[in-house]
C-alpha positions as semicolon CSV with decimal commas, in nm:
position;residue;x (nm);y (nm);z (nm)
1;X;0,000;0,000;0,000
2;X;0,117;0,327;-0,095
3;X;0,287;0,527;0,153
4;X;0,144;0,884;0,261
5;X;0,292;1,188;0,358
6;X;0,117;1,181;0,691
7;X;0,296;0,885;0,792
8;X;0,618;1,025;0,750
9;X;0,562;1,336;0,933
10;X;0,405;1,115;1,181
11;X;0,759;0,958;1,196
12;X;0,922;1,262;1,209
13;X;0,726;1,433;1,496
14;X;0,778;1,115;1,709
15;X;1,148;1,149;1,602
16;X;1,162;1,501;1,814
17;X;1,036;1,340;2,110
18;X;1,342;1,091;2,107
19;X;1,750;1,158;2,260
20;X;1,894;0,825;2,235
21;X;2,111;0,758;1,920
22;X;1,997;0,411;1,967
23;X;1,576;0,442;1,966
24;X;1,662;0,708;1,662
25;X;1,787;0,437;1,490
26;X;1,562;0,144;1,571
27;X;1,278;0,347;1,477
28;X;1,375;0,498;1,181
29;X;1,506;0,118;1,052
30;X;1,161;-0,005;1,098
31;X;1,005;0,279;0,853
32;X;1,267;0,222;0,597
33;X;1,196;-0,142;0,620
34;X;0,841;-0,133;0,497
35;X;0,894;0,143;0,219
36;X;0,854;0,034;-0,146
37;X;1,188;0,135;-0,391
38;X;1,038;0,421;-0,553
39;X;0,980;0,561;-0,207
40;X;1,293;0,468;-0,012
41;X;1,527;0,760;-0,173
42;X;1,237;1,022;-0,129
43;X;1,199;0,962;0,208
44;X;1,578;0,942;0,295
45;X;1,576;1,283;0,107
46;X;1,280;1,453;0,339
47;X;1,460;1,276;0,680
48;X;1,792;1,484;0,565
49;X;1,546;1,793;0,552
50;X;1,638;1,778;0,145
51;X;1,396;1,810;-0,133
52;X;1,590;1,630;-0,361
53;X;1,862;1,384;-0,443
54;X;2,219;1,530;-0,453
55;X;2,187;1,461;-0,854
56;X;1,886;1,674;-0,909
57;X;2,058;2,030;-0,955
58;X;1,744;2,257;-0,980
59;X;1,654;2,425;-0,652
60;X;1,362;2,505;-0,530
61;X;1,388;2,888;-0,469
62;X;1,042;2,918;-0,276
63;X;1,070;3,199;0,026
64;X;0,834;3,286;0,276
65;X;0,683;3,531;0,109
66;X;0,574;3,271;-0,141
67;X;0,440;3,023;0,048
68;X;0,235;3,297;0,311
69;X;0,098;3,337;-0,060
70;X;-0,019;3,003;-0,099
71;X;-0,162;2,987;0,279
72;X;-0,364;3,316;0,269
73;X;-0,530;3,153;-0,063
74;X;-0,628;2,843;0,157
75;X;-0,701;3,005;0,438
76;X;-0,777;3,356;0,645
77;X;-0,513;3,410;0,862
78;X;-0,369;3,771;1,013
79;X;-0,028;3,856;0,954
80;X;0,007;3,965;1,322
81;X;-0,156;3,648;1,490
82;X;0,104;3,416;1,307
83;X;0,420;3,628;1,422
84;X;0,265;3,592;1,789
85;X;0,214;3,196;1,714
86;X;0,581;3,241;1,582
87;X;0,720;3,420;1,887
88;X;0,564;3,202;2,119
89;X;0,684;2,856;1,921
90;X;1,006;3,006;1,734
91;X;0,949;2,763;1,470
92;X;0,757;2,818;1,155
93;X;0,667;2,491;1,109
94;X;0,518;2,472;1,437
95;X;0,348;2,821;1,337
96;X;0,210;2,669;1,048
97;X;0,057;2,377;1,213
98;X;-0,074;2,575;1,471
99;X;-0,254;2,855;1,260
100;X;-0,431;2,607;1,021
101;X;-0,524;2,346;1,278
102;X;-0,738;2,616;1,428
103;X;-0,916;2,712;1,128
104;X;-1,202;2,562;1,036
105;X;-1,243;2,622;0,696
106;X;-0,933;2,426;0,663
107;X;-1,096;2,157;0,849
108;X;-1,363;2,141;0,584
109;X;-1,134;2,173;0,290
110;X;-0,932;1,821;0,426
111;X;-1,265;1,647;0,466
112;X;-1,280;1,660;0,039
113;X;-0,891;1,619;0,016
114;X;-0,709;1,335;-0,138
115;X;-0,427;1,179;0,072
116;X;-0,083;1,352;0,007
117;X;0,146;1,033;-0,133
118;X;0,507;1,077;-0,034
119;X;0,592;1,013;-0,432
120;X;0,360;1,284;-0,486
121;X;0,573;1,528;-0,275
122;X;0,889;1,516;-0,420
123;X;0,741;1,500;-0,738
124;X;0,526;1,844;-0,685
125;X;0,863;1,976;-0,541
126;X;1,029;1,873;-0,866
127;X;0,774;2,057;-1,071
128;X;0,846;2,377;-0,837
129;X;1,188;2,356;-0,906
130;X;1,193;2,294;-1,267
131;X;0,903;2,585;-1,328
132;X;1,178;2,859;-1,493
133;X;1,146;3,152;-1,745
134;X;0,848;3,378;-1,777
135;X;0,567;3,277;-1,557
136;X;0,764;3,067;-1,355
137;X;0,666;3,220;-1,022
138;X;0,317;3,207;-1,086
139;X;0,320;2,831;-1,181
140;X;0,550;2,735;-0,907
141;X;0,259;2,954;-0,656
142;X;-0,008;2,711;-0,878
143;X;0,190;2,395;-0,767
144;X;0,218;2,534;-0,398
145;X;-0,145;2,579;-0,334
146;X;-0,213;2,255;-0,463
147;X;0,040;2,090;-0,263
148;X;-0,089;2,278;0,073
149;X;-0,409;2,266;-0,044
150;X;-0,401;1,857;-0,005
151;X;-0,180;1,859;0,345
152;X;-0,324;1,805;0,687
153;X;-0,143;2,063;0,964
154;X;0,113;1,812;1,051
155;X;0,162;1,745;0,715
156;X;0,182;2,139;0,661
157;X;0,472;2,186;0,959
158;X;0,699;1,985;0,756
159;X;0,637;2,062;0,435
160;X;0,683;2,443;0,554
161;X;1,037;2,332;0,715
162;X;1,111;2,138;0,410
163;X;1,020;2,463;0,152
164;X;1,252;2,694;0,392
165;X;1,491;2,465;0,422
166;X;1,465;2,431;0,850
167;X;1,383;2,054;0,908
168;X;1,540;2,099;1,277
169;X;1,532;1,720;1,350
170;X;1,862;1,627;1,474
171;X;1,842;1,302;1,210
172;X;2,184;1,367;1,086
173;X;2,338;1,156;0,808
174;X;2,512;0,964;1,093
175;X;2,209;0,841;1,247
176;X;2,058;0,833;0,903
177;X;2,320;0,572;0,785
178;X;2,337;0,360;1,071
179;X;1,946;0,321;0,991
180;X;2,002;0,190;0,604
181;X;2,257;-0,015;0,771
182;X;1,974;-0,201;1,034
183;X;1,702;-0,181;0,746
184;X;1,871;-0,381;0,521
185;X;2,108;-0,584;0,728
186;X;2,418;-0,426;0,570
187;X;2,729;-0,355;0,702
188;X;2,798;0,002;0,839
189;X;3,085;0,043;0,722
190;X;2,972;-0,027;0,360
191;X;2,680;0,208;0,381
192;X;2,951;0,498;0,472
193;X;3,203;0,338;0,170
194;X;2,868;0,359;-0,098
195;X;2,830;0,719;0,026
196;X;3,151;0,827;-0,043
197;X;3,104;0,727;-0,383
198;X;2,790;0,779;-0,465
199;X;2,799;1,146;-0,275
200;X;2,426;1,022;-0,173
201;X;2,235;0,831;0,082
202;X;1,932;0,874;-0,099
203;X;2,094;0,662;-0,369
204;X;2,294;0,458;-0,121
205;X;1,987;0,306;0,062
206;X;1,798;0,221;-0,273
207;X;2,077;-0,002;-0,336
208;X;2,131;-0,125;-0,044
209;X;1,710;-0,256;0,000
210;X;1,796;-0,393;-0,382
211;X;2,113;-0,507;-0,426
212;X;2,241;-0,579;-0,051
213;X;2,582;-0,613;0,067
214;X;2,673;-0,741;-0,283
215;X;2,534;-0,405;-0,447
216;X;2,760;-0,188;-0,227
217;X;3,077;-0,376;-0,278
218;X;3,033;-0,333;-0,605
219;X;3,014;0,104;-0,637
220;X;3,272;0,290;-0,689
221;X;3,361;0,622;-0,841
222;X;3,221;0,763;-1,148
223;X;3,345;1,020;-1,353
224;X;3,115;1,383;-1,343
225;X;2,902;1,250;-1,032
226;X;3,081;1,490;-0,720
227;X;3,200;1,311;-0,420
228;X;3,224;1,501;-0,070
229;X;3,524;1,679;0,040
230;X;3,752;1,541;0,302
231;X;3,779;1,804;0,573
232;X;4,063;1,966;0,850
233;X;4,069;2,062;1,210
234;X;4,156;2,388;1,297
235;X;4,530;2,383;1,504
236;X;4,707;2,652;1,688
237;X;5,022;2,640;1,577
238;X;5,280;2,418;1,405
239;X;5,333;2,220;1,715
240;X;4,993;2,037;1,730
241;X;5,019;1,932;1,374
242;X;5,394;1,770;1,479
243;X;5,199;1,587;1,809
244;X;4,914;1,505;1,603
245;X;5,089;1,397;1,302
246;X;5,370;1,200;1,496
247;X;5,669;1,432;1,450
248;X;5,651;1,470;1,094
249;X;5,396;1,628;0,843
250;X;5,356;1,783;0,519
251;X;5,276;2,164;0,487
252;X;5,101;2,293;0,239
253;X;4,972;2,673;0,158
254;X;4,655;2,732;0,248
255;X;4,521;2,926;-0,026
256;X;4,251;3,182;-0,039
257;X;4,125;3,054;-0,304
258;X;3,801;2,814;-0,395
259;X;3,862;2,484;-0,369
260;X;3,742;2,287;-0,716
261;X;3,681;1,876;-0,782
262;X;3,831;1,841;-1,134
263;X;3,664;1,543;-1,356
264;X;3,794;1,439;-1,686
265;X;3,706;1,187;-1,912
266;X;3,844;1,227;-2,241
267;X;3,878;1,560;-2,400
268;X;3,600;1,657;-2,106
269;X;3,642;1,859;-1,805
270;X;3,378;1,892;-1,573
271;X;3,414;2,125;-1,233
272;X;3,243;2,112;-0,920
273;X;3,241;2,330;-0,599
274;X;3,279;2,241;-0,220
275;X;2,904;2,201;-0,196
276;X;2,922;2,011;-0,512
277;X;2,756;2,216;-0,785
278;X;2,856;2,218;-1,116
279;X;3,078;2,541;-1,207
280;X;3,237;2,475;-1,515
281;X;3,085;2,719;-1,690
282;X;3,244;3,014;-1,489
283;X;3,589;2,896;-1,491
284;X;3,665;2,815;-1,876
285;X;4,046;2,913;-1,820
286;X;4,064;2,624;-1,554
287;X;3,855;2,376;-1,756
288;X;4,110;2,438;-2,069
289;X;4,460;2,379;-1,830
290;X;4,258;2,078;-1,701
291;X;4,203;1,937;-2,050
292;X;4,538;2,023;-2,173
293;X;4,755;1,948;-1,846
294;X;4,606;1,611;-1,679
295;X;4,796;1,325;-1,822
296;X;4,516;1,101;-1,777
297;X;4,208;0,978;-2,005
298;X;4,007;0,962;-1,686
299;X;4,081;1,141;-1,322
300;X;3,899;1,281;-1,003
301;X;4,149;1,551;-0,883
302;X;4,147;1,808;-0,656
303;X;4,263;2,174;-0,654
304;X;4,256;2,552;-0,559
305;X;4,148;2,803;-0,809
306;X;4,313;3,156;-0,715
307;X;4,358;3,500;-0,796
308;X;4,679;3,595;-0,838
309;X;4,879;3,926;-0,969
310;X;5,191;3,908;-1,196
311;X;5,416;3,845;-0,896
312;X;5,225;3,589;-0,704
313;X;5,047;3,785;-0,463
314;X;4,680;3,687;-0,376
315;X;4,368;3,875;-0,444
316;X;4,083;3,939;-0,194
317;X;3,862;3,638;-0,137
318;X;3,558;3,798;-0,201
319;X;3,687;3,943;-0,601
320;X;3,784;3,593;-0,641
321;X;3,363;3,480;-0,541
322;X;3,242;3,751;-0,778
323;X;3,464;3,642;-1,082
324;X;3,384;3,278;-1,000
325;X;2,946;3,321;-0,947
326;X;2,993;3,559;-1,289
327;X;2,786;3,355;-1,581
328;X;2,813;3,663;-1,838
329;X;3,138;3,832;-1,948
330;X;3,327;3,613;-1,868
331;X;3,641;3,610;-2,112
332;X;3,641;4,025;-2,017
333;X;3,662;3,980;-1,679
334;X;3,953;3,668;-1,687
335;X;4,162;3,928;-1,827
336;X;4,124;4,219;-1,554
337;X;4,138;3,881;-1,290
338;X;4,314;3,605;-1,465
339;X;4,294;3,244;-1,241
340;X;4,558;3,031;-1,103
341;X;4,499;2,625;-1,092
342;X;4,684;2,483;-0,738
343;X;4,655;2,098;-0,734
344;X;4,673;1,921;-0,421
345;X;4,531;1,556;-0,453
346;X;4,386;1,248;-0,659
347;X;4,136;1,056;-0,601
348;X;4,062;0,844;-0,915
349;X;4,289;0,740;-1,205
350;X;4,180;0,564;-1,495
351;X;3,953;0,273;-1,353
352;X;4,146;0,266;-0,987
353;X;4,053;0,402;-0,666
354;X;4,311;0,591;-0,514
355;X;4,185;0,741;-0,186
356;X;4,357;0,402;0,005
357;X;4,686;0,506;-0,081
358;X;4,863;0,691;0,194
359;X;4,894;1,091;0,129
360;X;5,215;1,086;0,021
361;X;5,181;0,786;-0,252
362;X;4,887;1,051;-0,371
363;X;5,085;1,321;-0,401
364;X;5,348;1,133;-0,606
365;X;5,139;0,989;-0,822
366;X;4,925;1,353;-0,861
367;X;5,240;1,470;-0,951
368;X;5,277;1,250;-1,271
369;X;4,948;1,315;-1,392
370;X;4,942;1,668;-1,314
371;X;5,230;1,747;-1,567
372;X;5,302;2,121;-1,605
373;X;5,036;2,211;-1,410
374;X;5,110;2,376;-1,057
375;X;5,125;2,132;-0,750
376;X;5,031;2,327;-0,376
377;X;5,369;2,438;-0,256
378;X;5,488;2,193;0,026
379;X;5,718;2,108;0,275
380;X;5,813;1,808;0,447
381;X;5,927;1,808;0,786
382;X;5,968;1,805;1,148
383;X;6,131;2,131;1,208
384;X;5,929;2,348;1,402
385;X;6,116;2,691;1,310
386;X;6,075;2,564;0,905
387;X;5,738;2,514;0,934
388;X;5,697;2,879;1,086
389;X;5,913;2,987;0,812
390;X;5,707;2,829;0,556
391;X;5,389;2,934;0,768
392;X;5,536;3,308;0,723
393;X;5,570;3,282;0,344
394;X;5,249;3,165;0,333
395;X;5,071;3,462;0,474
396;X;5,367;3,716;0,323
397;X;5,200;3,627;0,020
398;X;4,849;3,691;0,069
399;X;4,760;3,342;0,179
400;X;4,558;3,170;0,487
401;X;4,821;3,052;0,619
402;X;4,948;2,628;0,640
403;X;4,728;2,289;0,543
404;X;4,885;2,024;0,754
405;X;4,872;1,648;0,621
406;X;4,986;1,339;0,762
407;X;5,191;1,166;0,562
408;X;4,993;0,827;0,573
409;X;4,665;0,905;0,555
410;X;4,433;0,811;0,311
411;X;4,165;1,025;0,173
412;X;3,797;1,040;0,334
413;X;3,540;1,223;0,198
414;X;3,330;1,399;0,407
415;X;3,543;1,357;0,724
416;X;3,688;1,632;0,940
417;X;3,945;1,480;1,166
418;X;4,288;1,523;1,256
419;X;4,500;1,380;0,936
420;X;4,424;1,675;0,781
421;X;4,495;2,008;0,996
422;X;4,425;2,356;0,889
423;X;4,699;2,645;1,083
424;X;4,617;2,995;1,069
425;X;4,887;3,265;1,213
426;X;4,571;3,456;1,414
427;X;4,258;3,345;1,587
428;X;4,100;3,086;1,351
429;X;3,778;3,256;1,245
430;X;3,418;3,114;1,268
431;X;3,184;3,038;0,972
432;X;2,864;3,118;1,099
433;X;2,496;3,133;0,942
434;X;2,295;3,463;0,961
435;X;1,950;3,365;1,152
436;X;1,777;3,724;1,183
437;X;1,870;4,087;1,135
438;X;1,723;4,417;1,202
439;X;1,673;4,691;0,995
440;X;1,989;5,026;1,085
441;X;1,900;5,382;1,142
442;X;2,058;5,686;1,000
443;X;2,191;5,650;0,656
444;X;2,146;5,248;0,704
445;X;1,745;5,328;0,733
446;X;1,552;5,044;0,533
447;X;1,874;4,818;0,522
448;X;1,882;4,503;0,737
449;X;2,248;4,565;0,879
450;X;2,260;4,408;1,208
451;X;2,273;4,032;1,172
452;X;2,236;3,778;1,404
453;X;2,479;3,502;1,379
454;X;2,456;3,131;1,469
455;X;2,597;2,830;1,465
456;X;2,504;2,453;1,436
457;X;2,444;2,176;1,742
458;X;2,550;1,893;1,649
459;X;2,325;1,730;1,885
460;X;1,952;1,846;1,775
461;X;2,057;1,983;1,435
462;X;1,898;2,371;1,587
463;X;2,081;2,689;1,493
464;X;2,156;2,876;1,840
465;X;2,250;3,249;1,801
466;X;2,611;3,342;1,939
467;X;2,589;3,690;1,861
468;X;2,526;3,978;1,611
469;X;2,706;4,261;1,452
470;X;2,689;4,533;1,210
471;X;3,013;4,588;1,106
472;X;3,284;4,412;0,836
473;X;3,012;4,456;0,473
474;X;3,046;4,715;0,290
475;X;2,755;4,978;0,191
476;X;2,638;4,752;-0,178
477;X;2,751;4,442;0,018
478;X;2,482;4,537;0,282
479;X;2,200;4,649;0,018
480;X;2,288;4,354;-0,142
481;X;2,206;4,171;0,196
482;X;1,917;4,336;0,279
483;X;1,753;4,189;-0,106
484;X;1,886;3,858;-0,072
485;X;1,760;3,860;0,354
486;X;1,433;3,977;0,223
487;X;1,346;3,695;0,003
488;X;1,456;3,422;0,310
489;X;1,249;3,566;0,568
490;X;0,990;3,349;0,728
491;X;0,854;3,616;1,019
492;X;0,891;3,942;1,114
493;X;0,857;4,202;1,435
494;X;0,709;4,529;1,382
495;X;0,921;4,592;1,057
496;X;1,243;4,617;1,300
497;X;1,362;4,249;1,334
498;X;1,341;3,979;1,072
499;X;1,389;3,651;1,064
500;X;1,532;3,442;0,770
501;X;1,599;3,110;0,676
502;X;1,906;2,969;0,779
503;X;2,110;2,973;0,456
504;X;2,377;3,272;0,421
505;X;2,723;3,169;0,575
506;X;2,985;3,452;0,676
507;X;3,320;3,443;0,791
508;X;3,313;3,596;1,108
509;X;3,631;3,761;1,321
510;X;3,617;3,823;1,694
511;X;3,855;3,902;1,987
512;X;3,689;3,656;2,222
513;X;3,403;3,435;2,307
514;X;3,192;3,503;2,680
515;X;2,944;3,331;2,872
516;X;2,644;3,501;2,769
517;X;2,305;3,459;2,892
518;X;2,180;3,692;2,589
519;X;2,165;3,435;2,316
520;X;2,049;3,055;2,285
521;X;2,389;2,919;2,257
522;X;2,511;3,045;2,594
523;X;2,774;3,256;2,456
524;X;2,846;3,548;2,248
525;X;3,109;3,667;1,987
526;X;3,313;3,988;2,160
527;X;3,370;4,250;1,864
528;X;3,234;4,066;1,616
529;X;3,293;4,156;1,249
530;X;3,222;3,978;0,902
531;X;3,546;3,926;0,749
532;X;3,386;3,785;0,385
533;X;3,057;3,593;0,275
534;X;3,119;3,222;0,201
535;X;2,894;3,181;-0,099
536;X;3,111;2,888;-0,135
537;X;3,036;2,702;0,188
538;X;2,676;2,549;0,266
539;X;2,450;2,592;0,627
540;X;2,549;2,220;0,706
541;X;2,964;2,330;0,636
542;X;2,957;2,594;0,869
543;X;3,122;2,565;1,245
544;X;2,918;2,416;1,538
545;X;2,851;2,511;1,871
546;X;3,097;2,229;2,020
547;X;3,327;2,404;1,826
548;X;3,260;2,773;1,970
549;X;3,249;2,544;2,327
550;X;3,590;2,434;2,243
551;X;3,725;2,780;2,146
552;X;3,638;2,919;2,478
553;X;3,748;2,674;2,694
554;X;4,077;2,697;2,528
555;X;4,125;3,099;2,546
556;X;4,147;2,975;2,975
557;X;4,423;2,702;2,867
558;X;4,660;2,955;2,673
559;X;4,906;3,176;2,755
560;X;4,842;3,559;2,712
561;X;5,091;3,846;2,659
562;X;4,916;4,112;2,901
563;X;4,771;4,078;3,285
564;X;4,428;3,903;3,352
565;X;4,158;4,098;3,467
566;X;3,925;3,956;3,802
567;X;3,635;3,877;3,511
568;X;3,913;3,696;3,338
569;X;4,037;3,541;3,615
570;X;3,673;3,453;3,704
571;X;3,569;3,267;3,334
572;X;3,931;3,100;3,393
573;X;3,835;2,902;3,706
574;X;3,454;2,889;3,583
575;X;3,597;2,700;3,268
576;X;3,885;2,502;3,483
577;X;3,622;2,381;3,687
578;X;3,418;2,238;3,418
């Protein structure tokens, strides 16, 4: 029997209710279990809080504004009584739920409603998606009525979360796999093998309920379909990559730059982004010195694309974003900001896996196939005052500062651990996710220009707020904002505060982090300031709040160069103590 939406946001909403990774998983295994194939990788998808498969590249681009459209056709709501609903819950899927289960016209409008199929879901969102060119939004508002129109209120809290892209569930891809795993009596670790891959669960459990253990053994890599990135640590210094790395590492620069995953086949060069989207078309000058350079009939590679002036030294980060987002003009623009290629690993060579092979066996091999094309500078050692020296060059040239490898590590995508270590010469930075802002006063009137920034537990998969700021964009950088902040806001207060969809990630500088009983995450940013906008990095990418945990704990644990003060001296023992 077919499988309705209901049920699954049944699941869901008895997923909230749940803490133990355990009863997660049990529970979760059993639904999985009793789904037919065509519903298996939708589901998967909607547990993620993900529309689509990783291999459907359309996105959905529905904002609040559109779907309050599609509710206020089904139903008469006020404006004002939802933001109380919303202030009260702080969740617009809750919101949702709330406002239509207590209207009765919606009541009568279910009683005549067919059930909502979870196939039918994804395939109404793929319609939204798709709708493009002139009167696009007003058939992708057609297909949102008719999708609301034919959801219950529970049904409507997740579909809301789904649209806006806030599923808030805590069922991580973790828990997620470990589920496929029990369904289907695989082993775990060849669920998290097929993933790396396949760059998709969604696509990893249909095999797995078809094809079994046997099915899984048998993926590997395949030319033009992305895999994830592996990931580093942040380190202090040097030092902690030599304990970490037993004594001896390899340095590399690391480059402001984007970071690219190079495919060839042939005479074809595809290129795709940390987040995995397709950007060939804005880099043609890196596509050709792919094509030309890579001494291989088919590769995965991987590489930094930077701006560079005649003698080497870096540009900006954020002229680098522009040039690379830029689908018009291109060739005029490449010559005002011409593009450097910097590889710094392989994955896949002609039929073989490599990302076994210890890093150093990569980089050798890299090396052959790369040809005249630029390696990542490096150094080998386990000398503390060369590394600093190298560390120094680094930076002396416009660059981030060190990458720290280990030299027998292999390659895992998706992974942030501590083979690879990233070194920065000043207080590592956080990448946080812009929750809310408010609207500035004088000649920032009608600009949203004080953001609120969060970042991610791990744990229930919330954004907490760790503090806001107004300072770091510049005056079109913050009108550009204020557009782009518009069209992701899901409530409002009194035209003063809005609050968006979690989606914009900033790089974010500060002097310190406090205890703070101001925000949800229990801390706050001191003299925060936006340092650049990673259009490059995703909500999921940016830093959690185990992280920020571990930042301030450690400011207590370090050495400083003036006096404490008695508020210092008082967070010291607090943390000490903990």
């Amino acid at each position: 029997m077919p499988t309705t939406f209901q049920e699954v946001a049944q699941l869901l909403e008895r997923l909230e209710t749940k803490r133990k990774r355990k009863e997660i998983v049990e529970v979760t295994a059993e639904f999985l279990k009793r789904l037919e194939k065509d519903e298996l990788a939708p589901a998967v998808c909607i547990m993620l809080g993900k529309p689509f498969p990783r291999s459907f590249q359309a996105r959905l681009d529905v904002n609040w504004a559109t779907l309050w459209s599609a509710i206020s056709q089904l139903v008469e709501v006020d404006p004002h009584v939802f933001n109380e609903v919303f202030n009260a819950t702080g969740d617009v899927g809750s919101s949702v739920q709330a406002v239509l289960a207590g209207t009765r016209q919606r009541q009568q409008v279910l009683l005549s409603a067919e059930k909502l199929l979870l196939v039918d879901v994804q395939r109404l969102l793929m319609e939204i998606a798709k709708a493009s060119g002139e009167g696009s939004r007003c058939r992708k508002e057609r297909l949102l009525l008719s999708l609301m129109a034919m959801a219950s209120p529970l049904e409507s809290k997740y579909l809301t979360r789904l649209l806006l892209g806030e599923m808030r569930m805590g069922l991580n891809e973790g828990l997620l796999s470990s589920a496929v795993s029990r369904a289907f009596q695989v082993p775990a670790a060849l669920v998290t093998r097929a993933v790396m891959f396949l760059g998709d669960l969604c696509e990893v459990a249909v095999v797995a309920k078809l094809q079994g253990a046997e099915g899984l053994k048998r993926l590997g890599f395949t030319v033009f379909q992305p895999v994830k990135l592996m990931l580093a640590q942040a380190a202090e210094d040097v030092n902690v990559a030599f304990r970490a790395h037993g004594g001896v590492t390899a340095f590399e620069y690391k480059y402001d730059g984007v970071r690219v995953q190079i495919h060839k086949r042939g005479g074809e060069v595809r290129l795709f982004s940390r987040r995995l989207t397709d950007v060939t078309a804005s880099l043609p000058e890196i596509v050709e010195a792919a094509c030309q350079g890579l001494r291989a009939q088919q590769g995965i590679v991987e590489g930094e694309v930077v701006a560079v002036d005649a003698s080497g030294h870096a540009f900006p980060f954020q002229h680098l974003m522009r040039r690379v987002k830029r689908l018009r003009g291109i060739s005029r623009v490449a010559k005002a900001l011409p593009l450097q290629l910097r590889l710094f690993d392989i994955l896949y060579l002609d039929g073989r896996s490599l990302v076994d092979l210890p890093y150093t066996e990569r980089r050798r091999i890299l090396a052959e196939v790369a040809g005249e094309l630029p390696l990542a500078e490096q150094l080998v050692t386990g000398n503390r005052e060369e590394a600093e020296r190298f560390l120094s060059e680094a930076v002396n040239a416009g660059h981030e500062g060190l990458m720290a490898k280990k030299l027998d590590s292999a390659y895992v995508p998706g992974l942030r651990g501590k083979s690879w270590l990233k070194i920065k010469p000043v207080l590592d930075p956080l990448d946080l996710v812009i929750v809310a802002a408010e609207y500035g006063y004088g000649r920032r009137h009608g600009l949203l220009s004080d953001y609120y920034l969060a970042a991610k537990d791990d744990g229930t998969g919330r954004f907490l707020t760790a503090g806001k700021t107004f300072k770091g964009l510049t005056d079109k950088e913050i009108a550009e904002m204020t557009v782009r902040l518009k069209a992701l806001t899901v409530a409002s207060e009194e035209k003063q505060r809005v609050y968006v969809r979690p989606e914009v990630v900033v790089e974010v500088s500060y002097n310190e982090i406090q205890e703070s009983s101001k925000y949800e995450s229990g801390y706050a940013l001191r003299f925060a300031r936006i340092t650049r906008i990673r259009e490059d990095k995703a909500p999921d990418e940016a830093d959690t709040i185990q992280r920020v945990r571990e930042i301030y704990t450690s400011q207590f644990t370090r050495k400083r160069p003036y006096s404490v003060s008695g508020e210092h001296r008082r967070r010291r023992r607090h943390a000490l103590d903990r």
